[in-house]
Backbone as a printed PyTorch tensor [residue, N CA C, xyz], in Angstrom:
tensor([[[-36.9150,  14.2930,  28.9010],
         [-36.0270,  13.1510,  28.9430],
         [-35.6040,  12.7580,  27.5270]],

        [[-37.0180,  12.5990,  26.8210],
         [-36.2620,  12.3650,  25.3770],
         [-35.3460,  13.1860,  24.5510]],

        [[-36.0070,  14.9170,  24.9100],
         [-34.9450,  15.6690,  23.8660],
         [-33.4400,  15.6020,  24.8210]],

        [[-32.9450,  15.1960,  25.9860],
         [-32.2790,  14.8070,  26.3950],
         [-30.8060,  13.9660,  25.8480]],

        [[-31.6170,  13.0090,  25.1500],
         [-31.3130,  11.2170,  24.8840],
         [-31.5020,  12.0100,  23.2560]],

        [[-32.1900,  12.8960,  22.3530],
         [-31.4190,  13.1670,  21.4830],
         [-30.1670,  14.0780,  21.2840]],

        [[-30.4150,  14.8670,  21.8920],
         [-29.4350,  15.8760,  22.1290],
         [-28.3060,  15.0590,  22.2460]],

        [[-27.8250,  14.2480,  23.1620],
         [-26.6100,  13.2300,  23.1160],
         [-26.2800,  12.4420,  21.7930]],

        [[-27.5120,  12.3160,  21.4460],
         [-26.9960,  11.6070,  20.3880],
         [-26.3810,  12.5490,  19.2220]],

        [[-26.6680,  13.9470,  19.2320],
         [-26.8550,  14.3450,  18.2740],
         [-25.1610,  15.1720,  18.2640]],

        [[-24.9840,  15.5130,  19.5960],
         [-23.6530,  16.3820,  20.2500],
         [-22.4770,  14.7930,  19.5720]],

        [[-22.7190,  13.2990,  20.5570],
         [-21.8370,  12.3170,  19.6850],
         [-21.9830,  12.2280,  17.9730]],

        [[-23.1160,  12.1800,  17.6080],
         [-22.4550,  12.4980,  15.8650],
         [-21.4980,  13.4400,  15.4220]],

        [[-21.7270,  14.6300,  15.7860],
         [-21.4020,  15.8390,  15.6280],
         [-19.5660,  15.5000,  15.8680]],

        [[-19.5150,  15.2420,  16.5300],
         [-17.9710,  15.1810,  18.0040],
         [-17.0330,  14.0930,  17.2110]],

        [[-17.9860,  12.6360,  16.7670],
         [-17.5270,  11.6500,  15.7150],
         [-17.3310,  12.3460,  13.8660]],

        [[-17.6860,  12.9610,  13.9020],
         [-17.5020,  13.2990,  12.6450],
         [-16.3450,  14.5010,  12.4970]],

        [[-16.6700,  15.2820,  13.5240],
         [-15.4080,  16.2190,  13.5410],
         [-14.1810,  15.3220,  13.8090]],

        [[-13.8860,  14.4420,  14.5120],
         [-13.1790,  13.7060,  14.8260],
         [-12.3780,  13.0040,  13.7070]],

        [[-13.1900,  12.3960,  13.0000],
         [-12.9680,  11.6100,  11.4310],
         [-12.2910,  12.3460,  10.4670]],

        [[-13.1030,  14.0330,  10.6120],
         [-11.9730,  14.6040,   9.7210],
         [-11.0240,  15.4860,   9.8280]],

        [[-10.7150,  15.7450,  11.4800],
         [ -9.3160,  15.7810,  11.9620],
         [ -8.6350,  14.8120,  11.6290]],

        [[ -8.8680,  13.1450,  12.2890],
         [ -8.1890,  12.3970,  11.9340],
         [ -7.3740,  12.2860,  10.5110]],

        [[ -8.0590,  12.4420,   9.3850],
         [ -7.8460,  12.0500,   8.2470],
         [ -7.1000,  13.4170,   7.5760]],

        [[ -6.8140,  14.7840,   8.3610],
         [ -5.8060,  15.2230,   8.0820],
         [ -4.5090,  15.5060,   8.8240]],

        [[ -4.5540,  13.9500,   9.6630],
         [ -3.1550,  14.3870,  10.3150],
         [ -2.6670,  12.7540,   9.7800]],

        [[ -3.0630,  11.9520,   8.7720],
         [ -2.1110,  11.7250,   7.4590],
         [ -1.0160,  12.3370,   7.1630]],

        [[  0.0880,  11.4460,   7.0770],
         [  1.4570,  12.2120,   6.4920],
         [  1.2740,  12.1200,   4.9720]],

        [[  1.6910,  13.0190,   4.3380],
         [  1.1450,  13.1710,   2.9580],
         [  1.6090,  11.9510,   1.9960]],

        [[  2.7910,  11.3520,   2.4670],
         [  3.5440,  10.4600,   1.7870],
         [  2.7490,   9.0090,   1.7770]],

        [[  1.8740,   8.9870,   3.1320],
         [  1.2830,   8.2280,   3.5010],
         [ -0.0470,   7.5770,   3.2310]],

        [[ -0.5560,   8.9180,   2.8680],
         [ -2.2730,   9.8720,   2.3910],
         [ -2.4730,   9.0810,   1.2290]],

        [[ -3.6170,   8.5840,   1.1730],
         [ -4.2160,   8.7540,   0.0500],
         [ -4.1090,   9.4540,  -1.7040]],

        [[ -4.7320,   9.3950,  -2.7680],
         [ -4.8700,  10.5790,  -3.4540],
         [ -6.1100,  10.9550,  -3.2410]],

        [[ -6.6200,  11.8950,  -3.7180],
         [ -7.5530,  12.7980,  -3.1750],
         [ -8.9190,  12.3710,  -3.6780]],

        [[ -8.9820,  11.5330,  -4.5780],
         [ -9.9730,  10.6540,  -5.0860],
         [-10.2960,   9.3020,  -4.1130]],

        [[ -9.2580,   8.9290,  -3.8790],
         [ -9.6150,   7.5160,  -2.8060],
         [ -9.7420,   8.0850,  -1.5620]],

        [[ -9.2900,   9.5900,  -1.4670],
         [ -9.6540,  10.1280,   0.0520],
         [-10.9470,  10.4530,   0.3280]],

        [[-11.9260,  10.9150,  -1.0470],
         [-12.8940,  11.6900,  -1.2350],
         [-13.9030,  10.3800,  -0.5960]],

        [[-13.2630,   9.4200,  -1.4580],
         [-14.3000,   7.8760,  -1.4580],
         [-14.7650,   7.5500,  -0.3340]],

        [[-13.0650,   7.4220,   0.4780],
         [-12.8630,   7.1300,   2.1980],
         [-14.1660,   8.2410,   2.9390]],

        [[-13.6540,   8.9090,   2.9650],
         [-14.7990,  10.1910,   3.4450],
         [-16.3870,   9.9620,   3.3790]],

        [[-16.4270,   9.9060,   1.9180],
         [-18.1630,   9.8050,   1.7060],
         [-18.6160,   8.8800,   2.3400]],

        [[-17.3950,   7.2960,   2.5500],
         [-17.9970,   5.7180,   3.1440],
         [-17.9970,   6.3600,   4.6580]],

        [[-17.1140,   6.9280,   5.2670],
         [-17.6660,   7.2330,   6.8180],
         [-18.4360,   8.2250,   7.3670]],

        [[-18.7710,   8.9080,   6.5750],
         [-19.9210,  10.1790,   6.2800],
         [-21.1910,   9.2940,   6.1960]],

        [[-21.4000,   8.4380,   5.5420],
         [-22.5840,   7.6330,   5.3560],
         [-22.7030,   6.4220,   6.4310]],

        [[-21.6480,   6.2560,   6.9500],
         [-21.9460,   4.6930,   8.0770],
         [-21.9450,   5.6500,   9.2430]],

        [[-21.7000,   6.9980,   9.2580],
         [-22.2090,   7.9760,  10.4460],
         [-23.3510,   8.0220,  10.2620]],

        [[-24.1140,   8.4650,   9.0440],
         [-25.5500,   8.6910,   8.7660],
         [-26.3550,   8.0020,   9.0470]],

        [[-26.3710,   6.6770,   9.1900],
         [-26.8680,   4.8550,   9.0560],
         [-27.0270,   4.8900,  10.8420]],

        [[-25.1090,   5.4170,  11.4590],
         [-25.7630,   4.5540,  12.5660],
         [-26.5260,   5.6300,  13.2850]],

        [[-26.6450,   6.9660,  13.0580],
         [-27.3400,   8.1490,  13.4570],
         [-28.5610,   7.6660,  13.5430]],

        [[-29.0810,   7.7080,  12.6100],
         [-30.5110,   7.3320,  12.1450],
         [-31.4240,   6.0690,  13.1090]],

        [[-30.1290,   5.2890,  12.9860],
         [-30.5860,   4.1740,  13.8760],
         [-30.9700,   3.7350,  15.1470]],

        [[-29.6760,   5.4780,  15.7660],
         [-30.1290,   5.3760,  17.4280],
         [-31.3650,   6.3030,  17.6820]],

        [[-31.5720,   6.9690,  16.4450],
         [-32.7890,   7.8020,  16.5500],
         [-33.9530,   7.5850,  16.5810]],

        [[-33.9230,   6.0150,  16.1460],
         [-35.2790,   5.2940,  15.4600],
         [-35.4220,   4.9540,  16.6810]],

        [[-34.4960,   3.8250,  17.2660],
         [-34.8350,   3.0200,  18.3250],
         [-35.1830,   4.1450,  19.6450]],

        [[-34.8200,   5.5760,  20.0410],
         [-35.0000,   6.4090,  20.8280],
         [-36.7490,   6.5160,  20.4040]],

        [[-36.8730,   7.1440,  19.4820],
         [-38.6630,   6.8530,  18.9940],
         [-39.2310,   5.9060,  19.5570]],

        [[-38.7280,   4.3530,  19.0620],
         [-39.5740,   3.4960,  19.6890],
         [-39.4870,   2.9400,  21.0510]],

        [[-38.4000,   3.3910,  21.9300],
         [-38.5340,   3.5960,  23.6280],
         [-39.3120,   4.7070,  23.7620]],

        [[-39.5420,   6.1500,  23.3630],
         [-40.6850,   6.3370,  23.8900],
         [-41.4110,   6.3310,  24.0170]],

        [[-42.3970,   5.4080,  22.5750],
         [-43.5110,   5.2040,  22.5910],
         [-43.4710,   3.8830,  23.7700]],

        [[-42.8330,   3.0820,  23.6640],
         [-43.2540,   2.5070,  24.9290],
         [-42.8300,   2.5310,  26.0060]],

        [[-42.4510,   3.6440,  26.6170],
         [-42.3010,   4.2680,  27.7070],
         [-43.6750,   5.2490,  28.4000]],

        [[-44.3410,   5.4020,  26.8950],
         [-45.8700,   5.9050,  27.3050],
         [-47.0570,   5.0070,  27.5250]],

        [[-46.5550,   3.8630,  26.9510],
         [-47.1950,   3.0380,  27.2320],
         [-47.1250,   2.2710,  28.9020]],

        [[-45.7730,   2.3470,  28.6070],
         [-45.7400,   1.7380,  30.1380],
         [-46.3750,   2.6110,  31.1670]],

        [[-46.1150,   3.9000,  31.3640],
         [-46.6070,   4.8020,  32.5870],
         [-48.1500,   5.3710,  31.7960]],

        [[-48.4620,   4.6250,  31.8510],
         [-50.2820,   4.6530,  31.2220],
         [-50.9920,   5.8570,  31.3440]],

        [[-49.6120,   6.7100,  30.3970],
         [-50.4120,   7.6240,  29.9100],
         [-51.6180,   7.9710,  29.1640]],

        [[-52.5410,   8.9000,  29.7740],
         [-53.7360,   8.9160,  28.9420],
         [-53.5830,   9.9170,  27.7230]],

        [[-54.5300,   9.7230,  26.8720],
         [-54.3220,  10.6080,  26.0120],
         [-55.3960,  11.6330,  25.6180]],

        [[-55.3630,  12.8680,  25.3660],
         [-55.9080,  13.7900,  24.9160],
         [-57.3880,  13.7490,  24.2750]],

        [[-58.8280,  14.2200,  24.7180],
         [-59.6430,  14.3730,  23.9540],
         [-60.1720,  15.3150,  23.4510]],

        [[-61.0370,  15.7950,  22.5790],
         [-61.3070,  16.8900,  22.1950],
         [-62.9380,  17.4280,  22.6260]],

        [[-63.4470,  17.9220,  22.5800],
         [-64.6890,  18.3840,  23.0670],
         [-65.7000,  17.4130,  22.4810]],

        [[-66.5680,  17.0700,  22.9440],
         [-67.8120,  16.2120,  21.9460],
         [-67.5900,  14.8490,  21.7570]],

        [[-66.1470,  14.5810,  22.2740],
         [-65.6760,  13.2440,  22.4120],
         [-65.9330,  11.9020,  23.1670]],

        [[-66.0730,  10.8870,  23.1600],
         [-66.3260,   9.8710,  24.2980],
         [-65.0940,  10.1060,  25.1110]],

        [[-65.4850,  10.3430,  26.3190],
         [-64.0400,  10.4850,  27.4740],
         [-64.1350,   9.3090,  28.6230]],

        [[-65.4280,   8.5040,  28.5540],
         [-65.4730,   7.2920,  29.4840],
         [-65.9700,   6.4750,  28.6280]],

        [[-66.2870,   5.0360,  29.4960],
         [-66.5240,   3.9140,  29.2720],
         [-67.3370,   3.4900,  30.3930]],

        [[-68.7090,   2.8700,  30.4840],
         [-69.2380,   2.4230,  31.7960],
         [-68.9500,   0.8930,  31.6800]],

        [[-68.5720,   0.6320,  32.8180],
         [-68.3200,  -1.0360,  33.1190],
         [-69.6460,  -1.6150,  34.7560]],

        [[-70.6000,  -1.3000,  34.1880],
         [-71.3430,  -2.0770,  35.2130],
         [-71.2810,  -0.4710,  36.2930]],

        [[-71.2320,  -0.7710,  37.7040],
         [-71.3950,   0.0970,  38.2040],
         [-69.7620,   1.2780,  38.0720]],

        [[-69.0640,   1.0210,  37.3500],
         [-67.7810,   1.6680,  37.7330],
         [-67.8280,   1.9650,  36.3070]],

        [[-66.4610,   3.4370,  36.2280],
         [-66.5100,   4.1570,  34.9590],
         [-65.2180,   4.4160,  34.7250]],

        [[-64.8290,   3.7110,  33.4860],
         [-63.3260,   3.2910,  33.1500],
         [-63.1190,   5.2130,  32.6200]],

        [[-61.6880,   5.3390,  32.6280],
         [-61.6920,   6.8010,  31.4170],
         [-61.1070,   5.8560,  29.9870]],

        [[-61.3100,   6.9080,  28.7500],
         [-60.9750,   6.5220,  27.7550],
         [-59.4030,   7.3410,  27.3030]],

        [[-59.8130,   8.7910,  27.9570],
         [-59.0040,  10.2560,  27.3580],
         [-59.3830,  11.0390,  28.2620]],

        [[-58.7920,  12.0650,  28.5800],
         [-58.3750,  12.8050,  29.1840],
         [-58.8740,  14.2800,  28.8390]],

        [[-59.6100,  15.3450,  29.1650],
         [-60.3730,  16.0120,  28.3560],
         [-59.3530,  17.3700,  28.6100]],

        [[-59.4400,  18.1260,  27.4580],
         [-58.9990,  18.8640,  27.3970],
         [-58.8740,  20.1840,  28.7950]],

        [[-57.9740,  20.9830,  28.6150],
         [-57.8900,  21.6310,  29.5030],
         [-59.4930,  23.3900,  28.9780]],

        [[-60.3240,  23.3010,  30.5900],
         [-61.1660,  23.9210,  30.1640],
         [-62.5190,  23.2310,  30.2330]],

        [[-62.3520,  22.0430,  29.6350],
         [-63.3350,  20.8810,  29.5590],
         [-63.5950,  20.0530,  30.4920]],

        [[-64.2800,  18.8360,  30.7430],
         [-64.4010,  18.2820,  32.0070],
         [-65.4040,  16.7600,  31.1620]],

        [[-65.3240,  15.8700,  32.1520],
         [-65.9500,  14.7320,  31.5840],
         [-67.4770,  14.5030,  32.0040]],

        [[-68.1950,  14.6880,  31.2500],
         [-69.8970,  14.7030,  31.7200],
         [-69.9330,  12.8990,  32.3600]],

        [[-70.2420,  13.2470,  33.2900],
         [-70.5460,  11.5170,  34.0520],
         [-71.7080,  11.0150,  33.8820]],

        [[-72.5960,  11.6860,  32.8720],
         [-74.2480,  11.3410,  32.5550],
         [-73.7370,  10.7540,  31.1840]],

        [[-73.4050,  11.6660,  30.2550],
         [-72.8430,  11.6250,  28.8940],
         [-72.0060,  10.6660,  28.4310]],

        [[-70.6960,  10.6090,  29.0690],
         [-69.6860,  10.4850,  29.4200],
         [-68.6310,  10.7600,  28.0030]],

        [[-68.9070,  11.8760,  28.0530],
         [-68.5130,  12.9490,  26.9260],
         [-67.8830,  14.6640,  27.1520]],

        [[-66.8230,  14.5470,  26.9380],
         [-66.1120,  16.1140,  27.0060],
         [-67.2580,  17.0880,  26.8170]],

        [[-67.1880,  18.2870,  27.7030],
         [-67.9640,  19.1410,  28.1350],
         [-67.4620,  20.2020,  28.5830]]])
């Protein structure tokens, strides 16, 4: 889903920028710039592409971290690890044990 939601973002930069500099050569020359204030023009929308790129990229990061949060994903343990928690008679998980491994219910430690 996420490389999804970048991929879009990444195909609209791409699509906006080609766009910008088609646009800016179908200027009538009489009309145009000189090639110094064109260069300028360019670099300023080259960079407020870069800015808002960056920005939908960030905020895509921080929906998925809490998108993992929300669907309570567990996360990964490694062997030798605490993989539970005892709460009285019931046994919370902590992590999720690796594939291969299994959670000792005496221990309550990857195994």
């Amino acid at each position: 889903m996420d490389s999804i939601k970048v991929r879009a973002v990444m195909y609209l930069g791409v699509s906006l920028s080609v766009f910008a500099i088609v646009c800016q050569g179908q200027i009538a020359p009489e009309n145009g710039l000189s090639s110094q204030e064109d260069q300028n023009q360019l670099g300023h929308i080259t960079r407020d592409l870069a800015e808002a790129l960056e920005g939908l990229l960030d905020g895509a990061q921080d929906n998925r971290i809490s998108l993992e949060k929300k669907a309570s994903v567990i996360p990964r343990c490694d062997v030798g690890e605490r993989c539970a928690m005892k709460h009285g008679p019931r046994i919370g998980r902590l992590c999720d044990c690796l594939r291969g491994t299994a959670c000792n219910s005496f221990f309550l430690r990857c195994y």
